[in-house]
C-alpha positions in Angstrom: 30.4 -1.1 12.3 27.4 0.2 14.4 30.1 1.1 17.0 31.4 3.7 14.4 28.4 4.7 12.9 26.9 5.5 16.3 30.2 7.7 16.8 29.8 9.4 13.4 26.2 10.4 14.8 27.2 11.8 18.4 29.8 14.1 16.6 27.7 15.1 13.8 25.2 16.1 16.3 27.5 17.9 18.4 28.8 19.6 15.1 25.5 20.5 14.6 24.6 21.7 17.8 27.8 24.2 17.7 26.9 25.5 14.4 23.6 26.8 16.2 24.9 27.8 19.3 28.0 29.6 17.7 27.4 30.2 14.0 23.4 31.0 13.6 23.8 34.2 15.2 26.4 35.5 13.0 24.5 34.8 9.5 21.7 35.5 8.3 18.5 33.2 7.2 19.9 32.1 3.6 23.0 31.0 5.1 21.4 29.4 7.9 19.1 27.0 5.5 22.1 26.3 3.7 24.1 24.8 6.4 20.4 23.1 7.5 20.3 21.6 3.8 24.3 20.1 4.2 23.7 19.1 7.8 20.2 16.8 7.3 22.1 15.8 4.4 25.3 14.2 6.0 23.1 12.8 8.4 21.2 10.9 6.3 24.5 9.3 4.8 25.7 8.4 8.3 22.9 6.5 8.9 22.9 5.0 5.7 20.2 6.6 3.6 20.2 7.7 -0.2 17.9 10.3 -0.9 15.4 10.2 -4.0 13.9 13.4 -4.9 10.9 13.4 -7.3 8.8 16.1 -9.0 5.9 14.9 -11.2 5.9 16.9 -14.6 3.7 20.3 -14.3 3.8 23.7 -12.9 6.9 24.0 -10.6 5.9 24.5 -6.8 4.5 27.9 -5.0 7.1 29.9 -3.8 4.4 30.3 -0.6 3.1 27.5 0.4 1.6 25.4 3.7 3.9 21.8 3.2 2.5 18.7 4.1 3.4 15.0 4.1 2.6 11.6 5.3 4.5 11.0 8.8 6.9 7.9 9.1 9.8 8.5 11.3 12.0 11.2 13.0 14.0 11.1 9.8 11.2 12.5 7.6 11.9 15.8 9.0 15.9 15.3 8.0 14.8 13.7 4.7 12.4 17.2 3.8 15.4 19.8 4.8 18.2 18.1 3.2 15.6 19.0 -0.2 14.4 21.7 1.1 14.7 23.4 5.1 11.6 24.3 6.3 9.8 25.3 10.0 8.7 22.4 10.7 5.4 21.7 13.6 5.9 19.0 15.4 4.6 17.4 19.2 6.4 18.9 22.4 7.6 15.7 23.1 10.3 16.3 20.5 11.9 18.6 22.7 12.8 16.3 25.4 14.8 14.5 22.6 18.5 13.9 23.8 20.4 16.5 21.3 17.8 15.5 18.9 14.6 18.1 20.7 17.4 20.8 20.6 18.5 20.8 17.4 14.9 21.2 16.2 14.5 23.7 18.7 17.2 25.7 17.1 16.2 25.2 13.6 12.8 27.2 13.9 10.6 23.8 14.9 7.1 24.8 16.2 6.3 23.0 19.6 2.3 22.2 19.9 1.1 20.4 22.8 -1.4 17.8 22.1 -5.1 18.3 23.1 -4.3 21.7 24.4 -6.6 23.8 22.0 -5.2 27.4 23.6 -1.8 25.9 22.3 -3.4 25.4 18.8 -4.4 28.8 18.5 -1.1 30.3 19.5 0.6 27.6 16.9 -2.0 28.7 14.4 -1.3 32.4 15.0 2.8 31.7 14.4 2.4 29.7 11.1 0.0 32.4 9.7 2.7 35.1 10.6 5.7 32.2 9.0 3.6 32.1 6.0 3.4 35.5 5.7 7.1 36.9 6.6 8.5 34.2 3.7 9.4 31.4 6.0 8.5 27.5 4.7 6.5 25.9 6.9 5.7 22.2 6.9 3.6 19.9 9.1 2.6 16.3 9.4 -1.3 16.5 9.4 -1.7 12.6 10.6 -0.3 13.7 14.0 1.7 11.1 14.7 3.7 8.8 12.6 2.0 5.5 11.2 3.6 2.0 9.8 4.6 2.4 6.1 1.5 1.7 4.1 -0.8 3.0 6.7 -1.6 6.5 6.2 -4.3 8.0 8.9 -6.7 10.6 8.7 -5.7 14.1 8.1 -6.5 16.7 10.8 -7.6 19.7 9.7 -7.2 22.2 12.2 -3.7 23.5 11.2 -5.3 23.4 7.6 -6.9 26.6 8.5 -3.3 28.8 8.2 -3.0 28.3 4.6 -6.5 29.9 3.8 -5.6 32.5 6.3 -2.4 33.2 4.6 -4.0 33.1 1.1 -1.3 30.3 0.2 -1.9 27.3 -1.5 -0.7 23.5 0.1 1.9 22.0 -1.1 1.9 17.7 -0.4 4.5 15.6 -0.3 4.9 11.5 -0.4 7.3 9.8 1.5 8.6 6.5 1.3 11.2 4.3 3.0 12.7 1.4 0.8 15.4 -1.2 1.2 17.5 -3.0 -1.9 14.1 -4.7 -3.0 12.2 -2.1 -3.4 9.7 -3.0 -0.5 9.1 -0.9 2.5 12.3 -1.0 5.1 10.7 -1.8 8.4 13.5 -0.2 10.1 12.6 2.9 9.2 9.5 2.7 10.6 8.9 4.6 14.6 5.7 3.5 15.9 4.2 1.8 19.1 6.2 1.7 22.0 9.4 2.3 20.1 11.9 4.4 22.0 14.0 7.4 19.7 17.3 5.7 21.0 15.8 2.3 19.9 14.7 3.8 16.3 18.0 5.4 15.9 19.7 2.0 16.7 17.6 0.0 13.6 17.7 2.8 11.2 21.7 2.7 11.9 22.1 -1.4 11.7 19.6 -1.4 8.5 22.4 -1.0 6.0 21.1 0.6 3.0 18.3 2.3 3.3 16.3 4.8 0.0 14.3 7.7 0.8 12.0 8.4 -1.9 10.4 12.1 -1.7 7.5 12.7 -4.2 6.7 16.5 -5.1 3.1 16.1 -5.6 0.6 19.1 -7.3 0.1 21.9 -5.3 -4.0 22.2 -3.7 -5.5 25.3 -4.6 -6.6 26.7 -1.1 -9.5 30.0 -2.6 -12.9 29.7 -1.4 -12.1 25.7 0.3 -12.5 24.7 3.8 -10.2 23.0 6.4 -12.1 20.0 6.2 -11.9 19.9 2.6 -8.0 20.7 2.4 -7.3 17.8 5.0 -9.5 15.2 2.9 -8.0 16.4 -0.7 -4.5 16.3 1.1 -5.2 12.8 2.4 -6.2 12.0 -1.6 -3.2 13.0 -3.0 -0.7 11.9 -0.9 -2.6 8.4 -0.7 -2.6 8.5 -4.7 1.5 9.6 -4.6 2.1 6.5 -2.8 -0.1 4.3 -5.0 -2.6 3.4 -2.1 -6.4 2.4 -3.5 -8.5 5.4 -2.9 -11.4 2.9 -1.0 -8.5 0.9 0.9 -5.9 3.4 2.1 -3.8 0.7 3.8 -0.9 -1.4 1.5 1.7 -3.9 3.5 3.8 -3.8 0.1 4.1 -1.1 -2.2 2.1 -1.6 -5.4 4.0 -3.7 -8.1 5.9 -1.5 -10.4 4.3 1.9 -9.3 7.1 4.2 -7.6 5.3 7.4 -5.9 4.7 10.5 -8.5 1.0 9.5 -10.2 -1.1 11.2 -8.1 -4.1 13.5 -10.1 -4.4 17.5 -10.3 -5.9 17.6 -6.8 -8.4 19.9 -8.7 -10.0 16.6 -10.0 -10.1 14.6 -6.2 -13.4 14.7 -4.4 -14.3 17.3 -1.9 
């Protein structure tokens, strides 16, 4: 069974990497994010993963907005385009990825080198200009990926495009779960674990639900980036149901699926 489903993979990634090389050039960007949408889609089925998309009642999202979310795995970039394909900024290191680094290449992924601060200003300076040509742009802000009910501080630095582009931020909680409804360790791509090695366990896991919380939009007029990055951190913590004095769970809270986070207009600056 892993045999095939490791087969499935290599050709759906090769299918994927001809419908760049060969097909991208020849439509334009509607198209594009519609064969992005089926693509993350499939792959999430390949490796066994139902996706769970949730909007809490309210005003429906901004058009324009700087998309955030908690950061879990190399599939949470899969799990946001197959709901909704955005430009994603990730770490260089991605790009190094076998078949994985140039797909994202492809699909409008923004490289940013780590600790390079001339880097951050140039990635700044392309998001702002994203923002602004119509393009959905989405970042993790804890800059790396953390164990499933972890979530680390927020940086703020990349915080600083949305008031630039006059948008507001749009969070997002995401959540890995198996059968019982606790978090699915396999899912989780942290410590010295290899992409090769994560893509093994997500693909030997079995069943595997990806629950996607819509959480209220963060009004971004007259804030700061420091401010953005600790509201953020507030809502997506109260999406996924962690205590706002103890944002660290090692099971999900009893009965509480993500989607009861506050207006964001009520969380502490």
């Amino acid at each position: 069974m892993l045999v095939f489903r490791v087969l499935r993979m290599v050709v759906h990634l090769f299918v994927g990497m001809a419908i760049c090389a060969f097909i991208f050039p020849l439509i334009g960007p509607a198209r594009r994010e519609g064969h992005v949408r089926r693509w993350s889609h499939q792959l999430l089925g390949i490796c066994g993963i139902k996706l769970v998309v949730r909007t809490l009642p309210g005003p429906p999202a901004p058009p324009r907005a700087l998309i955030v979310a908690n950061h879990i795995s190399w599939l949470d970039i899969f799990v946001v385009n197959s709901m909704q394909p955005c430009r994603f900024v990730a770490k260089s290191d991605i790009r190094s990825w076998p078949f994985i680094g140039w797909l994202c290449a492809k699909t409008g992924t923004i490289f940013i080198s780590r600790g390079k601060a001339s880097d951050v200003r140039r990635i700044f300076k392309g998001i702002v200009e994203s923002i602004e040509a119509g393009d959905r742009v989405a970042f993790f802000p804890e800059g790396t990926t953390a164990a499933q009910g972890k979530l680390l501080p927020f940086h703020a630095n990349l915080f600083e495009a949305a008031l630039d582009a006059k948008v507001p931020v749009q969070p997002y909680a995401l959540r890995y779960l198996d059968a019982q409804g606790n978090y699915h360790a396999a899912a989780d791509f942290i410590g010295d674990t290899t992409i090769v090695e994560s893509i093994l366990a997500v693909l030997q896991a079995g069943s595997i639900t990806a629950e996607l919380t819509q959480l209220p939009s963060i009004p971004t007029e007259g804030a700061h980036r420091r401010e953005l990055a600790v509201t953020a951190r507030k809502v997506v913590a109260d999406g996924l149901g962690y205590l706002p004095e103890d944002l660290t769970q090692t099971t999900p809270p009893a009965g509480s699926p993500p989607g009861t986070a506050p207006d964001p207009r009520a969380a502490p600056q």
